[in-house]
C-alpha positions as CSV (number, residue, x, y, z in Angstrom):
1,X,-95.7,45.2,11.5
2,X,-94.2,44.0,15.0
3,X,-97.6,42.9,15.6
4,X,-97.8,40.7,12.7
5,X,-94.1,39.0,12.9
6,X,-95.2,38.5,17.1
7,X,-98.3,36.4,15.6
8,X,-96.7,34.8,12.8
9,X,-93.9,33.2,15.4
10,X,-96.5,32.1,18.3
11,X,-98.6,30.4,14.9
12,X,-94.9,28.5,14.1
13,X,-93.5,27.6,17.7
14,X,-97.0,25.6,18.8
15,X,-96.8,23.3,15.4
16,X,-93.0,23.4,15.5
17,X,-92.8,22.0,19.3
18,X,-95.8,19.5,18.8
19,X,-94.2,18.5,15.4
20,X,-90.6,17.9,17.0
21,X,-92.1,15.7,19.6
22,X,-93.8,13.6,16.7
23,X,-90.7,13.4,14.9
24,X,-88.9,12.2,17.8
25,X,-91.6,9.6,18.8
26,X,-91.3,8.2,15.4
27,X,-87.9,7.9,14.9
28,X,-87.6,5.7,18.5
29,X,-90.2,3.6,17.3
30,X,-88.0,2.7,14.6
31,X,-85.3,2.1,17.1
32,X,-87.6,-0.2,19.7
33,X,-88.9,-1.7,16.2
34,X,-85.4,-2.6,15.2
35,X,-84.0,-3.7,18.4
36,X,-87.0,-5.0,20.2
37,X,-85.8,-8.9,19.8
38,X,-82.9,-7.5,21.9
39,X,-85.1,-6.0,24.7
40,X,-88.3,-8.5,25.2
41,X,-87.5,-11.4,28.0
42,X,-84.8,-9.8,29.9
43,X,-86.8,-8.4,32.7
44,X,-85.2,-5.0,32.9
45,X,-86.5,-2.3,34.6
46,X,-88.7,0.4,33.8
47,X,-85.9,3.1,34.7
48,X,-83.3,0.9,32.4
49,X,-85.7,1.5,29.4
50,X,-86.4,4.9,30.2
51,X,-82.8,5.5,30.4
52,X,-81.9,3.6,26.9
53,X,-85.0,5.4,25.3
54,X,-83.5,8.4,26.8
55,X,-79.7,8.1,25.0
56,X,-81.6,7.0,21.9
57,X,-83.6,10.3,21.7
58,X,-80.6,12.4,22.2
59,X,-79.1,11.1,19.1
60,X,-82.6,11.6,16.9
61,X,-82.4,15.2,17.7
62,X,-80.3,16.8,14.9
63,X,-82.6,14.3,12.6
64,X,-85.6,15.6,14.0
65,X,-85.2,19.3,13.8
66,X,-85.4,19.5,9.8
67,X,-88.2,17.5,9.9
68,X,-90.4,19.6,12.5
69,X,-89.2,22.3,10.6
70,X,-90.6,21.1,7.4
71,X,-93.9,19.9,8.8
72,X,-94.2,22.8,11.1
73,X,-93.7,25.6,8.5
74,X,-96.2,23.6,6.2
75,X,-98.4,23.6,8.5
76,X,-98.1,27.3,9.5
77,X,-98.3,28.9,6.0
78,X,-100.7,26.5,4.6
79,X,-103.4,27.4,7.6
80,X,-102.0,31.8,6.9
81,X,-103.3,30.7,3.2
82,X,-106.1,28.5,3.8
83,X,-108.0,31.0,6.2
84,X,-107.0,34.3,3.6
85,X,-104.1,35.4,5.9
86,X,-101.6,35.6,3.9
87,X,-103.9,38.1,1.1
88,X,-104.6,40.5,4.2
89,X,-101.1,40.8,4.9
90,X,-99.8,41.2,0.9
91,X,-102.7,43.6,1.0
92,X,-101.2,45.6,3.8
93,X,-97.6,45.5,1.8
94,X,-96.2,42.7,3.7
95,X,-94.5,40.2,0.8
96,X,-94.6,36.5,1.4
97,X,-91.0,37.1,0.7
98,X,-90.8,39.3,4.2
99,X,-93.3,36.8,6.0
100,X,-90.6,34.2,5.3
101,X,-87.4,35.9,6.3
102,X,-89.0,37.2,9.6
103,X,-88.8,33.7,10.9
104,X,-85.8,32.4,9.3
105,X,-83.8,33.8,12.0
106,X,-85.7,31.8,14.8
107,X,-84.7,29.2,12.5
108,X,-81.0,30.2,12.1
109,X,-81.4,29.8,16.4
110,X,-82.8,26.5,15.5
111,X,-80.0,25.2,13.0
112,X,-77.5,26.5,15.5
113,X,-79.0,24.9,18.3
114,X,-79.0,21.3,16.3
115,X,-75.3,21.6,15.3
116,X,-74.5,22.8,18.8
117,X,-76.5,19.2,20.5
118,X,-74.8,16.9,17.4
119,X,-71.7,18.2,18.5
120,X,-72.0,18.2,22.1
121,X,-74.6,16.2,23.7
122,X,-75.2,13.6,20.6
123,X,-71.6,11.8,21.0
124,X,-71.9,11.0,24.3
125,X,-75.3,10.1,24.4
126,X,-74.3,7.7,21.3
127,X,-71.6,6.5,23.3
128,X,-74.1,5.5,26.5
129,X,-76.7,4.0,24.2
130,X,-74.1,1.8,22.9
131,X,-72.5,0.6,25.6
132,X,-76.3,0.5,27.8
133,X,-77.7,-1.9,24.9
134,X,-74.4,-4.1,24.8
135,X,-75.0,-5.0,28.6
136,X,-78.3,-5.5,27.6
137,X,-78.0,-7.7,24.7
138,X,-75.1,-9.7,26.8
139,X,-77.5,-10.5,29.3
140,X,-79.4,-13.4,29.4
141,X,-83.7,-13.9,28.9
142,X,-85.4,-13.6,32.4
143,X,-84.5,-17.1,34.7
144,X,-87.9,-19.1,34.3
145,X,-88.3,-22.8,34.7
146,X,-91.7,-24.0,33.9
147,X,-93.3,-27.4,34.6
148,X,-93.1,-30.3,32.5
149,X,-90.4,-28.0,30.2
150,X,-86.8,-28.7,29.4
151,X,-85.0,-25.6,30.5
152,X,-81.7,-25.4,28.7
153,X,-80.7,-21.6,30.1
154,X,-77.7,-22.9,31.9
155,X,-74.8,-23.7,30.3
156,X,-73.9,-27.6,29.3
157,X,-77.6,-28.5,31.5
158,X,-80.6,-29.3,30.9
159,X,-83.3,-29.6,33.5
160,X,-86.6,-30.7,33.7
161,X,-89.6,-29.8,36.2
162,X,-92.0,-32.0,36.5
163,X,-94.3,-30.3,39.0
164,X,-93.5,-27.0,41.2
165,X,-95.6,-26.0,44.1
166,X,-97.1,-22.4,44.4
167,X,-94.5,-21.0,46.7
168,X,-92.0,-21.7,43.5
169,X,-89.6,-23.5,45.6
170,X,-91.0,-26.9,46.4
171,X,-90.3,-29.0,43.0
172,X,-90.8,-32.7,42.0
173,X,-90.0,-35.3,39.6
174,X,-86.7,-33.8,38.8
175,X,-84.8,-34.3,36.0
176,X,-81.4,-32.6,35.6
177,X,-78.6,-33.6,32.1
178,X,-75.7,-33.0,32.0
179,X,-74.1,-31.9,29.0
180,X,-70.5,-30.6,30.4
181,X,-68.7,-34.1,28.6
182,X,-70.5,-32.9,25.2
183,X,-71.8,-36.7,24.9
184,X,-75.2,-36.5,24.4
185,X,-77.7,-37.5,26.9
186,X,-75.1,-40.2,29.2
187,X,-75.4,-37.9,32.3
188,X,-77.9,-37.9,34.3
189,X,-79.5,-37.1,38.1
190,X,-83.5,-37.7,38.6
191,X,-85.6,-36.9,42.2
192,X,-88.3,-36.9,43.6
193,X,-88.7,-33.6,45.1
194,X,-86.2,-31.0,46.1
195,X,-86.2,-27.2,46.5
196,X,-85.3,-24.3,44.1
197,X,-83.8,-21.3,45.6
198,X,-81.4,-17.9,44.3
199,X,-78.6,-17.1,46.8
200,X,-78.6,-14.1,48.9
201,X,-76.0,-12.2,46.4
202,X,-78.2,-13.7,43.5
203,X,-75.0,-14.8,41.9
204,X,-75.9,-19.0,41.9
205,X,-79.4,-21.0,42.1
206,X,-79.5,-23.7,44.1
207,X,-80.7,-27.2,43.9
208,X,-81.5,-29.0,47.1
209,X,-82.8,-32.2,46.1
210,X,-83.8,-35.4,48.0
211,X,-84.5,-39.5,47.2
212,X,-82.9,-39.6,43.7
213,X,-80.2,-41.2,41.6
214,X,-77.2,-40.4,39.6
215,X,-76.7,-42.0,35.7
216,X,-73.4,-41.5,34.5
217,X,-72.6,-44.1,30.9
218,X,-69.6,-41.5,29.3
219,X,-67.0,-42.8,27.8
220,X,-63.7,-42.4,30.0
221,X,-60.8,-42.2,27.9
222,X,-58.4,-43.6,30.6
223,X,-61.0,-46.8,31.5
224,X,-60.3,-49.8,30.1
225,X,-64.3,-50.3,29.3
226,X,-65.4,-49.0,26.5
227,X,-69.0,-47.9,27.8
228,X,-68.7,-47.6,32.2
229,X,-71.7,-47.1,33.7
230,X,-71.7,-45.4,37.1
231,X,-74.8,-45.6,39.0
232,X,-75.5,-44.3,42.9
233,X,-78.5,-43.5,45.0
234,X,-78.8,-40.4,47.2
235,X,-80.7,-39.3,49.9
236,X,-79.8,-35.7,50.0
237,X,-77.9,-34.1,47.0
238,X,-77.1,-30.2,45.8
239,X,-76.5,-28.6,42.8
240,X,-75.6,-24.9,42.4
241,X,-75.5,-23.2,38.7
242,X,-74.1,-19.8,37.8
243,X,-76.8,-17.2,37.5
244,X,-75.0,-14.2,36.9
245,X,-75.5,-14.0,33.1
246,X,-79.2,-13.2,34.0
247,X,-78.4,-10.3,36.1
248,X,-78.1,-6.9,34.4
249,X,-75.1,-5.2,35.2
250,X,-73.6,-1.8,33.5
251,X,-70.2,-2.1,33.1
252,X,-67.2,0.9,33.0
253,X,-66.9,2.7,30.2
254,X,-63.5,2.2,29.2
255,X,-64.4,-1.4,28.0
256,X,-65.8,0.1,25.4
257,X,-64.0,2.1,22.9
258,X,-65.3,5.5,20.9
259,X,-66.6,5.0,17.7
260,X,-66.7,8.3,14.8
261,X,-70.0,8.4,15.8
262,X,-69.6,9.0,19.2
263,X,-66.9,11.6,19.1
264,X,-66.8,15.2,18.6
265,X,-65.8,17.4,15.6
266,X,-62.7,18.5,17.7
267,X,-61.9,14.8,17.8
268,X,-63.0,13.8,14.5
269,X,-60.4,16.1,12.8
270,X,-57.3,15.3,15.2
271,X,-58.6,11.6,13.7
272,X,-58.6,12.7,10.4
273,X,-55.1,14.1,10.4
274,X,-53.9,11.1,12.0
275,X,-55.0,9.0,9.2
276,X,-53.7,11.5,6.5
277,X,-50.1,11.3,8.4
278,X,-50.0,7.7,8.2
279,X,-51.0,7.3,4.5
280,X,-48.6,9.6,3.8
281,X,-45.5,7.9,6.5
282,X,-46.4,4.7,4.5
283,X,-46.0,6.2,0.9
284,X,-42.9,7.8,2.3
285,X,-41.3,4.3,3.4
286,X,-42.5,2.3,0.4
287,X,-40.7,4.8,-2.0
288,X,-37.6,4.7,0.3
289,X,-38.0,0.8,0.8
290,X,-38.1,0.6,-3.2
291,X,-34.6,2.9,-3.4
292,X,-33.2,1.0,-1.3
293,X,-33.8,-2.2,-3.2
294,X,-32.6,-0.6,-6.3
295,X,-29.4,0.4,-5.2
296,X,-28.5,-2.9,-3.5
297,X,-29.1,-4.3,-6.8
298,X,-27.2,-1.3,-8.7
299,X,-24.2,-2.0,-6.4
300,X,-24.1,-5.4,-7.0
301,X,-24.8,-5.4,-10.7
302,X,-21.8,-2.2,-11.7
303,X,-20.5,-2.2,-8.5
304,X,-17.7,1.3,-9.3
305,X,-20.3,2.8,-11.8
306,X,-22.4,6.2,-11.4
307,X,-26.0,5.8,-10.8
308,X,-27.1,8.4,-14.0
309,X,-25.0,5.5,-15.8
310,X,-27.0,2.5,-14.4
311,X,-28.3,1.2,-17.8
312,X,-25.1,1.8,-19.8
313,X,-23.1,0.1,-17.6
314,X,-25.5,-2.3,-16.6
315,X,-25.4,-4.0,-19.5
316,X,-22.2,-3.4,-19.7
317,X,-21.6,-5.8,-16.6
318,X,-24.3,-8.0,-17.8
319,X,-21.9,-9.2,-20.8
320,X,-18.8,-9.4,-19.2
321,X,-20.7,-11.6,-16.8
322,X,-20.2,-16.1,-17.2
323,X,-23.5,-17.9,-17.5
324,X,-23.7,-18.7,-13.5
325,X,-23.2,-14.8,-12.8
326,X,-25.9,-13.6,-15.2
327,X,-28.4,-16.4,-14.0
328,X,-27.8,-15.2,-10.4
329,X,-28.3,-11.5,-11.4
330,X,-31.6,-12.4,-13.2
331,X,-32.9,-14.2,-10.4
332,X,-32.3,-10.6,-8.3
333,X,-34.5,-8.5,-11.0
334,X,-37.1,-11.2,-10.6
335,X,-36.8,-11.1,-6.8
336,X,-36.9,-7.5,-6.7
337,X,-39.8,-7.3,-8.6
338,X,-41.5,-9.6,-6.8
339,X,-41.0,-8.1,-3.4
340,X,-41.8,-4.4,-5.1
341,X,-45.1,-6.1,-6.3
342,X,-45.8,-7.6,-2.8
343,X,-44.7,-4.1,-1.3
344,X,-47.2,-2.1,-3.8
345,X,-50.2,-4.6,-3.0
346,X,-49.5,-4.0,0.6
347,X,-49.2,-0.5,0.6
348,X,-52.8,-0.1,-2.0
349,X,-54.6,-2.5,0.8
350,X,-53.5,0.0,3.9
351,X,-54.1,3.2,2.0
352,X,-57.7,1.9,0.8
353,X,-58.4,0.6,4.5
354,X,-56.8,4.1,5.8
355,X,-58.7,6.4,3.6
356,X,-62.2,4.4,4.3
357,X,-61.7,5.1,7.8
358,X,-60.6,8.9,7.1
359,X,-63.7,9.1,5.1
360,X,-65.8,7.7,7.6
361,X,-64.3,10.0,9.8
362,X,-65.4,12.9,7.4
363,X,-68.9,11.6,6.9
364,X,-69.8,12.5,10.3
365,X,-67.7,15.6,10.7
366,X,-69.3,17.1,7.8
367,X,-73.2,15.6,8.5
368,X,-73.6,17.9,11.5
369,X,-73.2,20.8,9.1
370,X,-75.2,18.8,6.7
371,X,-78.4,18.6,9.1
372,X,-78.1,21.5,10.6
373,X,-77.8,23.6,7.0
374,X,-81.1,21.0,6.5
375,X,-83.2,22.7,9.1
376,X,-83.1,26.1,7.3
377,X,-83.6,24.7,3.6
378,X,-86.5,22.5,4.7
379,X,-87.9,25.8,6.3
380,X,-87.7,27.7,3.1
381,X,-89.1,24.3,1.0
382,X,-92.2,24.1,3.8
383,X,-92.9,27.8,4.1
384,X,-93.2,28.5,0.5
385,X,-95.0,25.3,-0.5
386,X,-97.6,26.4,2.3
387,X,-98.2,29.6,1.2
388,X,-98.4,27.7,-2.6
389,X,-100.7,24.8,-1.6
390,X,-102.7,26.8,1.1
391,X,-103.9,24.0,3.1
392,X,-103.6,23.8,6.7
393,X,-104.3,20.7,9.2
394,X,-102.1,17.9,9.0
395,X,-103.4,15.9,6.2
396,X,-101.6,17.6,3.1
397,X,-98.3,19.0,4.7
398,X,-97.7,15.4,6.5
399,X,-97.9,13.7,2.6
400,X,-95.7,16.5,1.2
401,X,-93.0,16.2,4.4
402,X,-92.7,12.5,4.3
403,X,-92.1,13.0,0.6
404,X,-89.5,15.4,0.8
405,X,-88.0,13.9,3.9
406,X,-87.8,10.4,2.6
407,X,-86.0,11.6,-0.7
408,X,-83.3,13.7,1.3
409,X,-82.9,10.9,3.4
410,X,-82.4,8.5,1.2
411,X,-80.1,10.7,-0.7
412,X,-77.9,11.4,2.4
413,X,-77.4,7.5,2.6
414,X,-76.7,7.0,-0.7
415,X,-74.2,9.9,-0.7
416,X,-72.9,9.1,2.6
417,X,-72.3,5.0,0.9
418,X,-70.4,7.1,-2.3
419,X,-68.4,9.0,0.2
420,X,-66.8,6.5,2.1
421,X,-66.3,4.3,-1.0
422,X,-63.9,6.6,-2.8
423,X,-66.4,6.9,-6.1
424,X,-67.1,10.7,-5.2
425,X,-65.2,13.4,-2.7
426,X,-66.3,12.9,0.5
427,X,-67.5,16.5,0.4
428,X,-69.7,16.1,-2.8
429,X,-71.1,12.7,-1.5
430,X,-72.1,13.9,1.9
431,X,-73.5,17.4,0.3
432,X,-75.4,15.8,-2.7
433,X,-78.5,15.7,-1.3
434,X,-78.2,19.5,0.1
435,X,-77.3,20.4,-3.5
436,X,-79.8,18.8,-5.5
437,X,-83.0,20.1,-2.9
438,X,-81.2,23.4,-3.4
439,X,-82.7,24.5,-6.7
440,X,-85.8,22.6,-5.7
441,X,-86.2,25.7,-2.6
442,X,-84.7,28.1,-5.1
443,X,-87.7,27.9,-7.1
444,X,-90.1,27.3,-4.8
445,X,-89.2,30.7,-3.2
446,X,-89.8,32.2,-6.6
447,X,-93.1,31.0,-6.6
448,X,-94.3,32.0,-3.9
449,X,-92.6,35.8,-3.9
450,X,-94.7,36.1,-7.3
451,X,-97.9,34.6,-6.0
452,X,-97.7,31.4,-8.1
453,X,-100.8,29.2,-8.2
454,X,-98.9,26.5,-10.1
455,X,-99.2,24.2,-6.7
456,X,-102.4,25.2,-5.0
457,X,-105.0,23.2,-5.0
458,X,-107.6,25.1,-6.1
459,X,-104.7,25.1,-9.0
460,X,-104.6,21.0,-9.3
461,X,-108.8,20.5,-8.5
462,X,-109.1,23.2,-11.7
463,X,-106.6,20.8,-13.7
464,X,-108.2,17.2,-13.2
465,X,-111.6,18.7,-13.9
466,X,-110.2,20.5,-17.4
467,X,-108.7,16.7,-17.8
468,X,-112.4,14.9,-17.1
469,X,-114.1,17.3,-19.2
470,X,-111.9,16.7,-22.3
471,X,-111.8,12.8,-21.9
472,X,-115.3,12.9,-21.9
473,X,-115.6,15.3,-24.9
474,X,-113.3,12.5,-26.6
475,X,-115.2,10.1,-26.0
476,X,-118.6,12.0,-27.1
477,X,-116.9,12.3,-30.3
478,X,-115.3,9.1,-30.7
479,X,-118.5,6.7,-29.9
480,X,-117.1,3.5,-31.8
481,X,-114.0,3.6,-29.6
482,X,-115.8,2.8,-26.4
483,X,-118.8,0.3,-26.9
């Protein structure tokens, strides 16, 4: 029996590890897909990438693991079923059922392991990637001025090449705009040759340029010329322009601030109360602010009266009140009202801003549960499909994980969206899809425990031939029908 259970894990742990790498490779080729405008033209360095990819990976983890789980057990019962392993071992009184449970613990390890990194390791590797790819995207396209094209990667200039010489230095017919007096094209300087060099700190490029003019036509508010033109001939001239914008740089991490996504559950629930304790503070002083209000206006409408008697003597006071008295007490109520109404809108907008955030906060506390919970109900889904569909490889189980991955997935968005929208709890929204795949493993367990060939696809083959015989019988019998 030991024997068996030591063959069955070595079968799961090959595909498992080979299918977690996959997983992982995919899901950061979605990343470089979606950020590659970000990342082409900068000139980074191999080691910058590798260290992005690196803090990207880290957060695909607890994403990963349910899906090499569900491929990986696929694949593993479906090759047991496929080669008749999995009728030697029933015929030697090991269930499917026991086959199953012998490696769910390896998979509890698993579950535990993925809540452990989304807990842990995830945050602050979100928390790098975030602030790594901000530098990035901050940073300017690589410095390149080519010949004969108008450069406009400096600030407020424009310059032109018309000819550089193969040590990239040497440059001629040189045109350089200035744009700094945001009037167009009425700044200008133009030589004939000059030289193009980077500081020694790499901070500025410099100009050196030689037997050229200066164009200046901008309107000067303080001349008395409506159009000056200032015109002057140089023999030797330099410009220098900023260049640091093109040099990567990582800044310190405490510019950026955490996000939920990059903190862990410890932190996300001393968030969480936070946010309850405020709602509640704010509740507390609107009801006391709207007290208030009422008995300024109670003491100046009946001023010796009880409170229990406010709308006896109210009116009371109201008649015994002249025109200009009773006008004046009106104009209160309508005042009060108005700032209770005012008060009321103020305090609905902060509570529906407060409890996003304190469900956002939620969301992710609760989806590291959620994932890891995933890893052992994909297991039970792809171990008793296998051992149902009995095909091995990676042909069938890949179709029947992206299926069943896809629709959790795109359930876990939709929930998470209902969550932090306040149409659902934030419990229910987050666990939905967990709850409706549920039955789904409940009854695929069933099958397989009673040997079910509803799925197999000797099953399915059996079903479309049944379905080709009788549409041909029909039309046999029904010759007029199909000329």
């Amino acid at each position: 029996m030991k024997i068996i259970y030591k063959y069955l894990f070595k079968k799961f742990l090959g595909p498992f590890a080979l299918t977690f790498l996959f997983a992982l490779f995919i899901l950061l080729m979605q990343f470089l897909w979606k950020y590659v405008d970000d990342l082409v033209g900068k000139g980074l360095e191999v080691s910058t990438l590798l260290e992005l990819l690196f803090y990207a990976s880290a957060q695909m983890v607890a994403l990963a693991a349910p899906l090499a789980v569900l491929l990986s057990s696929l694949m593993t019962f479906g090759s047991l079923g496929e080669n008749y392993e999995l009728i030697a071992m029933k015929t030697a009184g090991i269930s499917v059922r026991k086959l199953i449970m012998s490696l769910s613990f390896f998979v509890i390890l698993i579950s535990c392991g993925s809540f452990w990194f989304s807990d842990n390791v995830a945050p602050n590797a979100y928390f790098k990637w975030r602030k790594l790819l901000r530098n990035i995207m901050d940073q300017k396209p690589t410095l390149s001025i080519e010949e004969g094209v108008f450069y406009q990667g400096f600030d407020n200039y424009i310059i032109r090449v018309g000819k550089k010489h193969r040590n990239n230095v040497d440059i001629y017919d040189v045109l350089i705009f200035d744009h700094s007096k945001y009037q167009g094209n009425t700044t200008f300087t133009s030589a004939k040759r000059g030289k193009m060099e980077i500081t020694d700190d790499k901070r500025f490029m410099l100009f050196s340029l030689y037997d050229g003019f200066s164009w200046d036509e901008s309107t000067n508010s303080n001349s008395s010329s409506k159009n000056p033109l200032t015109r002057f001939t140089f023999s030797e001239q330099y410009k220098k322009f900023d260049i640091s914008s093109f040099i990567f740089e990582k800044t310190e991490e405490p510019f950026y601030s955490r996000s939920n996504q990059a903190l862990p559950n410890k932190e996300l629930k001393k968030r969480m109360d936070s946010v309850k304790v405020n709602i509640q503070n704010n509740n507390d002083n609107i009801l006391e602010s709207f007290l208030s209000s009422c008995k300024n206006l109670n003491n100046y409408t009946y001023q010796d009266t009880l409170v229990e008697q406010e709308i006896h003597y109210s009116l009371v006071s109201y008649k015994k009140m002249n025109a200009g008295e009773q006008l004046e007490m009106i104009n209160k109520v309508i005042s009060l009202k108005n700032d209770i109404d005012k008060a009321a809108n103020s305090n609905k907008e902060y509570n529906s801003y407060a409890y996003y955030n304190y469900a956002s906060y939620f969301v992710e506390w609760l989806k590291k549960y959620v994932f890891a919970v995933a890893c052992l109900l994909f297991f039970f889904i792809g171990a008793s499909l296998g051992s149902i569909v009995r095909k091995g490889g990676i042909g069938v189980p890949l179709v029947i994980t992206v299926t069943f991955f896809s629709s959790y997935y795109m359930l876990s968005i939709f929930g998470d969206k209902i969550a932090k929208g306040g149409v659902v709890p934030v419990w229910f929204g987050v666990w939905l899809s967990t709850l409706i795949l549920l039955p789904i493993c409940a009854f695929l367990i069933y099958q397989a425990s009673v040997d079910s060939a509803l799925l197999s696809s000797e099953e399915i083959n059996k079903k479309i031939l049944n379905l080709k015989k009788l549409f041909v019988k029909n039309k046999n019998e029904n010759p007029a029908t199909h000329p």
